[in-house]
Every structure is written in structure tokens, then in C-alpha cells.
N, C-alpha and C positions, 0 to 999 in steps of 0.2 A: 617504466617510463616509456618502454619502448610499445607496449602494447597500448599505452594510451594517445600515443603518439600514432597509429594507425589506428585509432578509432575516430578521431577528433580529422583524420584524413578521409575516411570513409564518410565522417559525417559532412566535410566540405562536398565531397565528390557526390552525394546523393543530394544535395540542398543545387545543386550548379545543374545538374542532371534533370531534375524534378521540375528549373525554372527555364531550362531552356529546348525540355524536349513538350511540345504539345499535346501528343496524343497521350502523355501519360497525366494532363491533366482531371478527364472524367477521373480515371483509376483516385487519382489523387482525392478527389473531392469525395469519391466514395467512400475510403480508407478514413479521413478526417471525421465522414460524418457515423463512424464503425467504432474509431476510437472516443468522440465526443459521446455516443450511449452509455462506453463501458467507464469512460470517467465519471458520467452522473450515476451510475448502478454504483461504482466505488465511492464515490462521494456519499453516496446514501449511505453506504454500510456502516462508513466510518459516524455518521452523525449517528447513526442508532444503536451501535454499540458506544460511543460519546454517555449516549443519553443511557444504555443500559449500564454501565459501569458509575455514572452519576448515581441511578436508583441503588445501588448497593453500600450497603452501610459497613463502615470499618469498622472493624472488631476492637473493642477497647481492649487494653493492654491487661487489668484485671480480671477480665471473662475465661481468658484460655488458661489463665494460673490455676482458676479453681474446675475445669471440665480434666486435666488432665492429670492422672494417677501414677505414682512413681511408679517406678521397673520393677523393683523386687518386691510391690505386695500386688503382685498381680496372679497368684498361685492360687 
């Protein structure tokens, strides 16, 4: 609790900091526009692996009864 409790302090003190110092606004807009690339690269990945796990067909539950060979006649 207590470590949440100085993160949620860190996050006031850098949102207070970020709005009322100016010269850190370039920085800022640069950083926003660094982070918004890598959320679309992640957004992507996630819709293509969406779409590759859609293309993959579930194994019906009778298929793996008959590929797999009991223990002891495997001599």
C-alpha cells in the first residue's frame, strides 16, 4: 500500500511538474509523439496475432485419443 502510495505521489508530482514548467513542454510533445508510434506498432501486433490465433483450428477432442499410443506398448 505504501509503495502504491508513492507512486500515485510521483505520478501527481510529474503531471504538476510537466504543466507548469515550459520548457519541458517540446520534450513533452516529443516523448507523446514516441510513445503514440509504439502504441500503434503494439496495437498492430496484437490485431495480427487476434487474426493469427482466429486462423487456427481447435483440435477436436477425438483426434488426440486416436494419434496417442499407450506407455507400455511403446517397446
Amino acid at each position: 500500500m505504501r509503495s502504491f502510495a508513492v507512486f500515485l505521489l510521483g505520478v501527481v508530482v510529474g503531471v504538476v511538474g510537466m504543466s507548469f514548467l515550459p520548457e519541458l513542454t517540446p520534450r513533452r510533445e516529443q516523448l507523446n509523439a514516441e510513445l503514440k508510434k509504439q502504441i500503434d506498432a503494439l496495437e498492430q501486433q496484437v490485431h495480427d496475432m487476434g487474426n493469427q490465433l482466429k486462423s487456427l483450428s481447435s483440435p477436436k477432442p477425438g483426434d488426440e485419443a486416436g494419434k496417442q499410443t499407450p506407455a507400455g506398448s511403446a517397446h
